[in-house]
C-alpha positions as CSV (number, residue, x, y, z in Angstrom):
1,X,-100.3,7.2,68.0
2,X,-100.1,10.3,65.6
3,X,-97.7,11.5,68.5
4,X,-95.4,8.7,67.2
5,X,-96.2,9.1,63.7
6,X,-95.2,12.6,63.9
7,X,-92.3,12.0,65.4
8,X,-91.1,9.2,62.9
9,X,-91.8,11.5,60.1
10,X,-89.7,14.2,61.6
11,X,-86.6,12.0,62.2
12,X,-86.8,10.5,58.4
13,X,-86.6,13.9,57.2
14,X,-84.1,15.2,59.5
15,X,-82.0,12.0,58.2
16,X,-82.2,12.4,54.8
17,X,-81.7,15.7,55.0
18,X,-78.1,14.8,56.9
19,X,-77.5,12.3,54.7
20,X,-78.0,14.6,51.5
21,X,-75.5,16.8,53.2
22,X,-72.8,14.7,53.4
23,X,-73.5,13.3,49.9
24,X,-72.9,17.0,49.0
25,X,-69.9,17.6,50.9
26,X,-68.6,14.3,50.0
27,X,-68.9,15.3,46.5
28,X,-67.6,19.0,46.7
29,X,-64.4,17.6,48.8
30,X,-63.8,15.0,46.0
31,X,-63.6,17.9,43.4
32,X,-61.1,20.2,45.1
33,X,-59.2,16.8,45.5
34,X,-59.1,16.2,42.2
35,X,-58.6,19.8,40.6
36,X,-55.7,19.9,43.4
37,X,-54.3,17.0,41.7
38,X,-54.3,18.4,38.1
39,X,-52.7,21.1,39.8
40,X,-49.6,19.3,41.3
41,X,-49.3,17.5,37.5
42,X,-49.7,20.4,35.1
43,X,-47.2,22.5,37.3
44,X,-44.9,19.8,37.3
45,X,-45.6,19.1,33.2
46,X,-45.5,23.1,32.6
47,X,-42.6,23.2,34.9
48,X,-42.7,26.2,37.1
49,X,-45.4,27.8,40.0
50,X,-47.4,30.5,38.9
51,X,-45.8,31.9,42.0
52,X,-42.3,31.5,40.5
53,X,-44.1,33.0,36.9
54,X,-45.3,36.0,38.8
55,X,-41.7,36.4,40.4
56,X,-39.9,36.7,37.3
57,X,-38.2,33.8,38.8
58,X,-37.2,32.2,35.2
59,X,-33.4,30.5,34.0
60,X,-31.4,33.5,32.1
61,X,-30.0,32.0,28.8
62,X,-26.8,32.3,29.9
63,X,-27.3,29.9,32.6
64,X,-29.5,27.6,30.6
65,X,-25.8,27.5,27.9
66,X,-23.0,27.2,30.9
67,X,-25.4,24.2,31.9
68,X,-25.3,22.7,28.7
69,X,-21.9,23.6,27.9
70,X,-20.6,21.8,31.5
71,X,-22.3,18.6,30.4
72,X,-21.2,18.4,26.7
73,X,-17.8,20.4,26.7
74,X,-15.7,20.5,23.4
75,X,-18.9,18.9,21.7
76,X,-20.8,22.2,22.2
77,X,-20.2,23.5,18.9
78,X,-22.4,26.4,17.9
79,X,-20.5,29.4,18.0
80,X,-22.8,32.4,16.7
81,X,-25.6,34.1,18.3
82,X,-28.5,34.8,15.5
83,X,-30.0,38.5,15.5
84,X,-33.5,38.8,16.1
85,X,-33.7,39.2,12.0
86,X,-31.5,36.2,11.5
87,X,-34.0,34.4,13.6
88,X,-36.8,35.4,11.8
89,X,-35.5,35.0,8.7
90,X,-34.3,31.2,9.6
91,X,-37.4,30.1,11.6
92,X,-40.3,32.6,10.9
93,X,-40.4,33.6,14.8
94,X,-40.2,37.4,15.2
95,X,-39.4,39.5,17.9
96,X,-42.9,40.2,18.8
97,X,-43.8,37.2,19.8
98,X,-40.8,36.2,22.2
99,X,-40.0,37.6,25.8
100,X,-36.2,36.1,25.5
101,X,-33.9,34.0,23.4
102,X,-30.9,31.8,22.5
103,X,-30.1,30.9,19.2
104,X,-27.2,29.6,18.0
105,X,-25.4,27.9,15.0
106,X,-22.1,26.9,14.1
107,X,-20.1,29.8,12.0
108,X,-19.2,27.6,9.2
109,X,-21.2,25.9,6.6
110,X,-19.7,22.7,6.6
111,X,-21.6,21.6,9.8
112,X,-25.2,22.6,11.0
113,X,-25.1,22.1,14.7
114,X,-27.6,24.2,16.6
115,X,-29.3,25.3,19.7
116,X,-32.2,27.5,20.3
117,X,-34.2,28.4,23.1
118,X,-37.2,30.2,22.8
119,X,-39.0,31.8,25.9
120,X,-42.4,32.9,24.4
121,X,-44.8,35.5,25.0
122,X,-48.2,32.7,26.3
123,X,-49.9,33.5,23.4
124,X,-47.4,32.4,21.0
125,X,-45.9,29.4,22.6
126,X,-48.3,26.9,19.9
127,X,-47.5,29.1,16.8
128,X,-43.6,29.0,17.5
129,X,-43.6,25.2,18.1
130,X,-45.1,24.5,14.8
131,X,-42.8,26.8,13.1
132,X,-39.9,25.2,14.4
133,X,-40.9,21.8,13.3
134,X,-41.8,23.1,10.0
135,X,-38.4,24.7,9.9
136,X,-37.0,21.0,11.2
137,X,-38.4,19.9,7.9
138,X,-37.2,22.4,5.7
139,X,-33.6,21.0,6.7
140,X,-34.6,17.7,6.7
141,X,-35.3,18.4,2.7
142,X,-32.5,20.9,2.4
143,X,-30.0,17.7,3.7
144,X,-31.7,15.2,2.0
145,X,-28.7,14.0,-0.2
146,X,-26.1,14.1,2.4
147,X,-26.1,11.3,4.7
148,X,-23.6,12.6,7.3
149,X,-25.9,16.4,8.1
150,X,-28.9,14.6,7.6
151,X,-28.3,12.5,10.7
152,X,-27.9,15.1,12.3
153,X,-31.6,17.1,11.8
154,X,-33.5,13.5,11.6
155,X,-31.8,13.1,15.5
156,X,-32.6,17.0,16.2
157,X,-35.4,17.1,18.9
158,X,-37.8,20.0,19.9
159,X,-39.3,19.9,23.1
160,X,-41.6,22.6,25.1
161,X,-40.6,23.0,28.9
162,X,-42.5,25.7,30.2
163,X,-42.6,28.7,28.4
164,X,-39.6,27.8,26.7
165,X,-39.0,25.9,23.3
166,X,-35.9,24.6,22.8
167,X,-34.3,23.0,19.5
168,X,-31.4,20.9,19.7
169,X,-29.3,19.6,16.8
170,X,-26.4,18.9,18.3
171,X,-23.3,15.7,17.6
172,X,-20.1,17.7,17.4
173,X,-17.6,15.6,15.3
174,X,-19.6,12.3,13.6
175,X,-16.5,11.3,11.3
176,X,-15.9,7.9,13.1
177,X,-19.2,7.3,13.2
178,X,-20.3,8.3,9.7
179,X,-17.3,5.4,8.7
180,X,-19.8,2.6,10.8
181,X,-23.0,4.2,9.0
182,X,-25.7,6.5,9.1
183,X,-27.4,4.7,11.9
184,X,-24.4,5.7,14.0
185,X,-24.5,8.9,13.5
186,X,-27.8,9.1,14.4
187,X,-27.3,7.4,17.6
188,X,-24.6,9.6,18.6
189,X,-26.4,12.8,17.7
190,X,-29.5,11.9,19.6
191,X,-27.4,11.1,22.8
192,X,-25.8,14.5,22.7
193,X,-29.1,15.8,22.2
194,X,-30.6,13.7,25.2
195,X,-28.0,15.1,27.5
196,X,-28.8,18.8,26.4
197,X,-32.0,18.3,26.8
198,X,-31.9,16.7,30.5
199,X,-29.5,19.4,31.7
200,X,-32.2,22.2,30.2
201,X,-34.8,21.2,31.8
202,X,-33.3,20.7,34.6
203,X,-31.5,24.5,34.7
204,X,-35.3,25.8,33.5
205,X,-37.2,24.0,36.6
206,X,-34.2,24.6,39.0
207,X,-33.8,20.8,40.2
């Protein structure tokens, strides 16, 4: 009888002890699934592989602007490239704290259309987002009292793919719309921007 007894005990603990196992396993297998996961969706949110990072394997500015340039033709407008001072003194981002960038603005005062691209250093990439939406609201309060430029910064869009930071304030020519109303001009100016925008992104994560 303690023969048996003995041997019940023994097989209890040999099953929970299996059965502990595979709880453990279960649990540790569940965790690399889901870190893997976040994985998949950060790199496609932060756009490239760290293998691709470590490659140097990044869009040159002049291939990010041919792109954008195909898709928007004669209503690419900006037509000067801003020193690294002009930067700086326009948006607050200094040299320092940028690996690469395109910045551009039409020569002429009469229109403010505008593209920049900002690759930043990773320790940078918040600070220079905020300072380009505090520089978007500068304008928005330097254009305040006219309607047709004003359309143009309220439809301007900043967005961060990657390490990049691109601003667009794009429209080209918003005469015949500005004669239908601001809200026209709006409209077309955030379509141009739209299509700048898709056809960065897409040059930056090479789809």
């Amino acid at each position: 009888m303690k023969k048996d007894i003995c041997s019940i005990t023994i097989i209890t603990v040999i099953s929970a002890w299996v059965f502990g196992a595979l709880l453990i396993s279960a649990c540790g297998e569940e965790q690399i699934s889901d870190s893997n996961t976040n994985s998949v969706e950060n790199g496609r949110r932060s756009g490239r592989s760290i293998e691709a990072e470590s490659a140097g394997n990044y869009a040159s500015m002049e291939d990010i602007k041919k792109e954008v340039v195909k898709v928007l033709g004669k209503n690419y407008w900006p037509d000067k490239q801003l020193t690294k001072a002009e930067l700086k003194a326009e948006t607050g981002i200094s040299g320092e704290m940028i690996d690469d960038y395109l910045a551009e603005k039409l020569n002429v005062e009469t229109d403010i259309d505008a593209m920049m691209i900002i690759k930043a250093k990773p320790e940078y990439l918040e600070e220079i987002e905020v300072l380009l939406n505090e520089y978007r609201e500068a304008l928005m309060m330097k254009y305040k009292d006219r309607p047709q430029e004003l359309g143009k910064v309220q439809a301007s869009r900043i967005e961060v793919i990657d390490r990049y930071i691109c601003f667009v304030q794009l429209g080209a020519d918003t005469g015949a719309a500005a004669e239908k109303g601001d809200e026209e001009v709006l409209s077309l100016c955030q379509q141009e921007n739209e299509r700048a925008l898709d056809r960065i992104e897409k040059t930056i994560l090479n789809q």
